[in-house]
C-alpha atoms as an extended CHARMM CRD file, in Angstrom:
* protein
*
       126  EXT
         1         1  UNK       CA             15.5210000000        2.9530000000       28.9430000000  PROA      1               0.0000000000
         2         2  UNK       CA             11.6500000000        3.0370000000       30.5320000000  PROA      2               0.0000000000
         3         3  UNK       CA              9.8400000000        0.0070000000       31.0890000000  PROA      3               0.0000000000
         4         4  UNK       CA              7.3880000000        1.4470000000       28.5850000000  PROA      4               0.0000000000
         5         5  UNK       CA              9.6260000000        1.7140000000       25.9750000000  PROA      5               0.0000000000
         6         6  UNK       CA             10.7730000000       -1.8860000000       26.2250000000  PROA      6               0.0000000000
         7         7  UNK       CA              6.9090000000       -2.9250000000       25.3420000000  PROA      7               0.0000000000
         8         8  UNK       CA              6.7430000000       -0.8020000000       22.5350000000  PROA      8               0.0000000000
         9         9  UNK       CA              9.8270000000       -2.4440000000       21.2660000000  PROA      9               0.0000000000
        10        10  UNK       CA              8.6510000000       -5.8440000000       21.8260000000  PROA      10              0.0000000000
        11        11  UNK       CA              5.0400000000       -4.7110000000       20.0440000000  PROA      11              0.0000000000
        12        12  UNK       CA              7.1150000000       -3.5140000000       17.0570000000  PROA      12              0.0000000000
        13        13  UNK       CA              8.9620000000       -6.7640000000       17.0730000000  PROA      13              0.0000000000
        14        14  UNK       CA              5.7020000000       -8.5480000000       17.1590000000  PROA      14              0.0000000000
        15        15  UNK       CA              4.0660000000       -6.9180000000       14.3750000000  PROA      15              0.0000000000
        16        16  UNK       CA              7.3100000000       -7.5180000000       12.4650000000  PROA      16              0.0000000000
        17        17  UNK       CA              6.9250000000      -11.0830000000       12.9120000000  PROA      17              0.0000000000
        18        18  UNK       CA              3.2010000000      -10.8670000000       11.9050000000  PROA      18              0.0000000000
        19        19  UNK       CA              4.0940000000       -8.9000000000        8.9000000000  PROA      19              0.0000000000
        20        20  UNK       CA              6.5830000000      -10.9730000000        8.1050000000  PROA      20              0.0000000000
        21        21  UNK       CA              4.2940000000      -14.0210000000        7.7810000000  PROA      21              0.0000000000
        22        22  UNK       CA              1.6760000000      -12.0900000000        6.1410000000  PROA      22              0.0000000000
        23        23  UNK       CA              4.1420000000      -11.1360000000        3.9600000000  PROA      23              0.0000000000
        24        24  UNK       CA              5.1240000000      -14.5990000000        3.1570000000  PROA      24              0.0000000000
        25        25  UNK       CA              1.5400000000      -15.8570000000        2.7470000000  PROA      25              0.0000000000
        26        26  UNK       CA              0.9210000000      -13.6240000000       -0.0170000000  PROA      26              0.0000000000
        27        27  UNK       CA              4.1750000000      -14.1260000000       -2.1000000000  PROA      27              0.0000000000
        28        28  UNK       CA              2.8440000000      -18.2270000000       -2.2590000000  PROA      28              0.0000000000
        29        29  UNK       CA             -0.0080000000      -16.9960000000       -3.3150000000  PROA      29              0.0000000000
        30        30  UNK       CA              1.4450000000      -13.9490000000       -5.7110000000  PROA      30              0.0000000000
        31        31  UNK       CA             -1.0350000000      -11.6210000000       -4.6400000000  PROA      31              0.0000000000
        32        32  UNK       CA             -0.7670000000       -8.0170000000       -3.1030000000  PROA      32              0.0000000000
        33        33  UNK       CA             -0.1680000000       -7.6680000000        0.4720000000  PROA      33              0.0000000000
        34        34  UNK       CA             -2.6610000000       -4.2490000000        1.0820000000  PROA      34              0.0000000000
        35        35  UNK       CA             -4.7760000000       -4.4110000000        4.3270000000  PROA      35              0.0000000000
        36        36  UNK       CA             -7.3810000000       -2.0260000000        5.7250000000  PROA      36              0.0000000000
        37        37  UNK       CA             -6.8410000000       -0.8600000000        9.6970000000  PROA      37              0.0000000000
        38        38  UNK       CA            -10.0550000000       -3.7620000000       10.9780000000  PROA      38              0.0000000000
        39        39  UNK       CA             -8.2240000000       -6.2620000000        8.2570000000  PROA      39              0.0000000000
        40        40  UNK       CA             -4.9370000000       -5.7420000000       10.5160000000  PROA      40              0.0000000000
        41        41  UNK       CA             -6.2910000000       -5.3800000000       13.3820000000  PROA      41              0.0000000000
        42        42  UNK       CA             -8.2730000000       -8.8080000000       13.0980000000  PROA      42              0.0000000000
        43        43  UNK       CA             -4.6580000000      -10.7250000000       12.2620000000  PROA      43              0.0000000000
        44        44  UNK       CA             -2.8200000000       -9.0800000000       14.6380000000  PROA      44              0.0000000000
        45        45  UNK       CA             -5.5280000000      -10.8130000000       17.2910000000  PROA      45              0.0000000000
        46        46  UNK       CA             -5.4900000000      -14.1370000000       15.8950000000  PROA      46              0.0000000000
        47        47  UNK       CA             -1.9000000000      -14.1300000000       16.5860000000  PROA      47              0.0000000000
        48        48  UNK       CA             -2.2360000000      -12.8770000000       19.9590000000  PROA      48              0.0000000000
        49        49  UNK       CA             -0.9980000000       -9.0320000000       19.1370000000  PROA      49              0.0000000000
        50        50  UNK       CA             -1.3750000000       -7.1520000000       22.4400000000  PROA      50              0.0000000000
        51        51  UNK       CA             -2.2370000000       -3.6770000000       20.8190000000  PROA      51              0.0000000000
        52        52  UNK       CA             -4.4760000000       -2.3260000000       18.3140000000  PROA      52              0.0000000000
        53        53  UNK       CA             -3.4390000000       -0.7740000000       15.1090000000  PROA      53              0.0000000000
        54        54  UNK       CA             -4.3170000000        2.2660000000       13.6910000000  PROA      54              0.0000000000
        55        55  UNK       CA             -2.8690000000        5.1650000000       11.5470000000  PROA      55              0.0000000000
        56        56  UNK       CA             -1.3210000000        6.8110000000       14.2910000000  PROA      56              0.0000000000
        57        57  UNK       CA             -0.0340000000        3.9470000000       16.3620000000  PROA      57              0.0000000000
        58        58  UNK       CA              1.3380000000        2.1660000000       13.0570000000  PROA      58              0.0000000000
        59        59  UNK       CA              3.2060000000        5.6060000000       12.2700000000  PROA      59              0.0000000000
        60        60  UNK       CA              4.7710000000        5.8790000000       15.6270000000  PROA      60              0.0000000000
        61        61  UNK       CA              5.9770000000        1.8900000000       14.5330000000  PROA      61              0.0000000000
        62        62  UNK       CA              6.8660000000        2.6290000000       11.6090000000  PROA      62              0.0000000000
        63        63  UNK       CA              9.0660000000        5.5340000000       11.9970000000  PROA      63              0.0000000000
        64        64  UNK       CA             10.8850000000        3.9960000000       14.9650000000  PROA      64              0.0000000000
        65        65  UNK       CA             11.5140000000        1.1070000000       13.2880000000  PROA      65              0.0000000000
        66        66  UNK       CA             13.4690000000        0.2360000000        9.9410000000  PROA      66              0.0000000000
        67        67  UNK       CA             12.5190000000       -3.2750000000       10.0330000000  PROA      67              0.0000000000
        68        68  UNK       CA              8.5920000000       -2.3670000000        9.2240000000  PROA      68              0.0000000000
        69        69  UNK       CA             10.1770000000        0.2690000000        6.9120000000  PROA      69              0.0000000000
        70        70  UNK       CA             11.7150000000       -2.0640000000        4.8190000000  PROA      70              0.0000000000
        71        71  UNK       CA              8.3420000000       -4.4440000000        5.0690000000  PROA      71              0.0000000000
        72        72  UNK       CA              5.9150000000       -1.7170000000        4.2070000000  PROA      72              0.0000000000
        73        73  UNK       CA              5.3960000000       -0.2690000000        0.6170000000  PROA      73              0.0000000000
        74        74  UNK       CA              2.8140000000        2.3200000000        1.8970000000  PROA      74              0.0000000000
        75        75  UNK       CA              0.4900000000        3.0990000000        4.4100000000  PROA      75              0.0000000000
        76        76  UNK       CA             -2.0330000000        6.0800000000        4.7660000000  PROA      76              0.0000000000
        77        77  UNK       CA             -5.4350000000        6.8130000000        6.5630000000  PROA      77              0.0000000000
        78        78  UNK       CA             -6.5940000000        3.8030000000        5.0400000000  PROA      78              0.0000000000
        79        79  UNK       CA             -4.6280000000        0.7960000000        5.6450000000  PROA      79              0.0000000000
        80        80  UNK       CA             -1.2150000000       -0.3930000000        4.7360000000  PROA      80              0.0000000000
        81        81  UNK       CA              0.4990000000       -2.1050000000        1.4820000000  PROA      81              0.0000000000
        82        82  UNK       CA              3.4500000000       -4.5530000000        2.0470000000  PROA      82              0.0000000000
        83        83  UNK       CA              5.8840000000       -5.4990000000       -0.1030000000  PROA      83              0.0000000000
        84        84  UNK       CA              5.6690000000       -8.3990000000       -1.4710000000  PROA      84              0.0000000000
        85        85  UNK       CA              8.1050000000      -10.3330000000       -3.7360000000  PROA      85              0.0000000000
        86        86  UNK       CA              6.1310000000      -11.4470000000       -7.3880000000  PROA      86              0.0000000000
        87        87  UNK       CA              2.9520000000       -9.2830000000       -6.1660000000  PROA      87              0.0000000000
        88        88  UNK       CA              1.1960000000       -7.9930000000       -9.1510000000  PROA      88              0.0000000000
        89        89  UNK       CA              1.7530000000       -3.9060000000       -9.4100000000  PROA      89              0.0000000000
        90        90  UNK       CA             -2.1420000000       -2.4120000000       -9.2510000000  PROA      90              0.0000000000
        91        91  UNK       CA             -0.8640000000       -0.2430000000      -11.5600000000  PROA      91              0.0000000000
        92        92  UNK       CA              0.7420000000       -2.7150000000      -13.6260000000  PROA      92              0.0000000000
        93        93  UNK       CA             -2.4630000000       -4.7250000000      -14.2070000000  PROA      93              0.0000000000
        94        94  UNK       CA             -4.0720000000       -5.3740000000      -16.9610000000  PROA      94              0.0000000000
        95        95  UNK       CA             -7.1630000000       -4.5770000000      -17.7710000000  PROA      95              0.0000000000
        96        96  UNK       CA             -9.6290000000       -6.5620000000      -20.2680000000  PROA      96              0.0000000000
        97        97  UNK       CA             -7.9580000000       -5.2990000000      -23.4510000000  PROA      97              0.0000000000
        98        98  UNK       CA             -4.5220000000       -6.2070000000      -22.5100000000  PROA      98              0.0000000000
        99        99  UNK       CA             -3.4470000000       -2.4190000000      -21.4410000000  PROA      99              0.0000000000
       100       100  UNK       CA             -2.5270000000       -1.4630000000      -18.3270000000  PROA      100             0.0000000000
       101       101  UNK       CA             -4.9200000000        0.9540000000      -16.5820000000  PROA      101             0.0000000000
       102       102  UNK       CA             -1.9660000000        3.9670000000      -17.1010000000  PROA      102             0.0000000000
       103       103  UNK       CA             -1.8170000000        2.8810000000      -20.9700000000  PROA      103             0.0000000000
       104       104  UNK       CA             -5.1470000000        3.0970000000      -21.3460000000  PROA      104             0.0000000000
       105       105  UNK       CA             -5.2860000000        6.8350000000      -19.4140000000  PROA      105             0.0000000000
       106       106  UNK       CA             -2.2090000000        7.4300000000      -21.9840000000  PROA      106             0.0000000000
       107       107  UNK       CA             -3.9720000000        6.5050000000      -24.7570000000  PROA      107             0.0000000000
       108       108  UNK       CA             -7.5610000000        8.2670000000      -24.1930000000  PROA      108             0.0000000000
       109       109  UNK       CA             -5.4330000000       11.3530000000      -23.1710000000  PROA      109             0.0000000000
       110       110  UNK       CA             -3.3410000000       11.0860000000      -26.7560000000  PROA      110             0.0000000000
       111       111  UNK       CA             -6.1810000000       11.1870000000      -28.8520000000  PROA      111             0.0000000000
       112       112  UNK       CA             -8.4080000000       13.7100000000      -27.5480000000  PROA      112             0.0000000000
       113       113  UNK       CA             -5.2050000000       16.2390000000      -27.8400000000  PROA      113             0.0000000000
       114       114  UNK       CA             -5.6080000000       17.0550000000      -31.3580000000  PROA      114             0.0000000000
       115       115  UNK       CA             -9.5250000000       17.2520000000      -30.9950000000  PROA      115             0.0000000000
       116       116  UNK       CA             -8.6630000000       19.7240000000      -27.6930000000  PROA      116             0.0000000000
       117       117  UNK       CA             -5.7510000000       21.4620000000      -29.6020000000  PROA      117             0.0000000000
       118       118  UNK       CA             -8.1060000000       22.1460000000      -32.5440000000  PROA      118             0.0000000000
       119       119  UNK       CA            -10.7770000000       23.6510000000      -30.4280000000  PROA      119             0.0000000000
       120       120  UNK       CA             -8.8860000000       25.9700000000      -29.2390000000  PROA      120             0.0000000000
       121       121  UNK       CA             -7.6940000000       27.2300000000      -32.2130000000  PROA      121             0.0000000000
       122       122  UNK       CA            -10.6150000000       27.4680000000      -33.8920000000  PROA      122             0.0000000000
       123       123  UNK       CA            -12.5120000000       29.7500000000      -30.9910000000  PROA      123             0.0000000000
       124       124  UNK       CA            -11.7230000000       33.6640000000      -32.0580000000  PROA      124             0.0000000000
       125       125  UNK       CA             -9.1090000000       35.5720000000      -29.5840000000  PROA      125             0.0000000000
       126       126  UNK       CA            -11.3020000000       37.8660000000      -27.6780000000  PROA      126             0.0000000000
C-alpha cells in the first residue's frame, strides 16, 4: 500500500467518526440527519477534519468504504442524508391536515380522474 492511500483511509475513518456523532446528535434530538456540502464542510472543521468535502471527494469515500455506506441514506449534488434511528421520514410527514404530503398528491390525483376521464370522452374522435 502507498503512503497516500493510508491518509485517505485514515480521512474516511475520520469522517466516520464525525458521522457517527452527527448521527447520534440527531437521533436525541429525533430529527433528520440531511446536510448541505458548506453544512459538512463547517463540522468536519470544528472537529479538526483535514480535507474538504464535496460531491466528488465524498463519492470516492463513500464507495471505498462500507462503513459510510451503511451511515449514509443518500447523497447527491446537493448534500448528504444520514440515517438516523427515530428520524421523521420527509415523506412521511404530515402536513397541516393530518395527511402525509404523498396522501395528499394521492388524493388530488384520485379526484380529478373522473373529471380528466370524462373530458376525454366527451371531445369527438377526430
Amino acid at each position: 500500500m502507498r503512503f497516500f492511500e493510508f491518509a485517505e483511509d485514515d480521512a474516511a475513518e475520520q469522517l466516520v467518526i464525525v458521522l457517527r456523532n452527527y448521527i447520534g446528535r440527531s437521533a436525541s434530538k429525533k430529527a433528520s440527519g440531511k446536510l448541505n456540502w458548506a453544512g459538512l464542510n463547517q463540522i468536519l472543521k470544528t472537529n479538526g477534519f483535514d480535507h474538504i468535502a464535496d460531491y466528488e471527494t465524498f463519492k470516492a469515500m463513500y464507495d471505498s468504504s462500507a462503513a459510510i455506506q451503511n451511515m449514509v441514506k443518500n447523497f447527491n449534488q446537493d448534500g448528504i442524508e444520514l440515517n438516523v434511528p427515530g428520524a421523521p421520514d420527509a415523506e412521511k410527514e404530515p402536513t397541516q391536515d393530518g395527511q402525509s404530503s404523498q396522501e395528499k398528491v394521492d388524493q388530488m390525483a384520485a379526484a380529478a380522474a373522473p373529471q380528466q376521464l370524462a373530458q376525454q370522452t366527451a371531445t369527438p374522435q377526430l
